[in-house]
N, C-alpha and C positions, 0 to 999 in steps of 0.2 A: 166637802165635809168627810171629816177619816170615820171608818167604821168607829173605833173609840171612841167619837163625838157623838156620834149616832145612837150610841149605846147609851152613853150618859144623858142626854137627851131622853129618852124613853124610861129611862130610870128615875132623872127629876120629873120628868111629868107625870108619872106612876104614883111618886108621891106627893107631887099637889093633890093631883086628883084623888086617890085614898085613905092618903094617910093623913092627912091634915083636918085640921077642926078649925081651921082660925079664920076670922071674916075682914073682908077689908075694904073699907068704902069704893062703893062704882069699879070695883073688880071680882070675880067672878075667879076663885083660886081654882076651884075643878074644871072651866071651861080655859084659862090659861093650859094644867097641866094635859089634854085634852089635846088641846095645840099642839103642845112638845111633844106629846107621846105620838100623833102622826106627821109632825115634822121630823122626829129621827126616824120611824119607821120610815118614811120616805128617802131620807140621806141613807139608811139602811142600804134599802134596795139598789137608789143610783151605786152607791159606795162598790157592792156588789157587781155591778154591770160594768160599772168602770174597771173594775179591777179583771174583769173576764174581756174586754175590750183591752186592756195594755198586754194579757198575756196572748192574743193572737198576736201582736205585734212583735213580742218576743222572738228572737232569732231563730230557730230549730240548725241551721249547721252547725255542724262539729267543728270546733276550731282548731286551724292546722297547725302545727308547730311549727316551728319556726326552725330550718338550720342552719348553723352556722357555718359559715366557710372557712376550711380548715387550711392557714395559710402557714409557708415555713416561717420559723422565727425569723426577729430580723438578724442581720450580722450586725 
């Protein structure tokens, strides 16, 4: 899950859970947004970790350039 997902995530379920007034048979809107809001927290976090685990993997050398061999023209 991308941070952006995650985010959105805790945002819809911010507002089942607060913002909402509407009832809906054998579901529970505040206990649904409730759900979402520590299911993105949670992709949150991984999101985070993940992204701190690919930049150790990242390369640290400087990359060499490359020269070219400077050959005579042809005849």
């Amino acid at each position: 899950m991308t941070i952006a997902g995650s985010i959105f995530l805790i945002a819809v379920g911010a507002i089942l859970r607060f913002a909402t007034n509407l009832h809906v048979a054998h579901v529970s809107l505040h206990t649904v947004g409730l759900i979402l809001m520590i299911a993105g927290a949670a992709g949150l976090i991984l999101g985070f970790v993940q992204q701190r685990m690919w930049a150790r993997r990242a390369p640290n050398a400087v990359i060499a350039e490359e020269r070219e061999i400077q050959r005579p023209p042809p005849y």
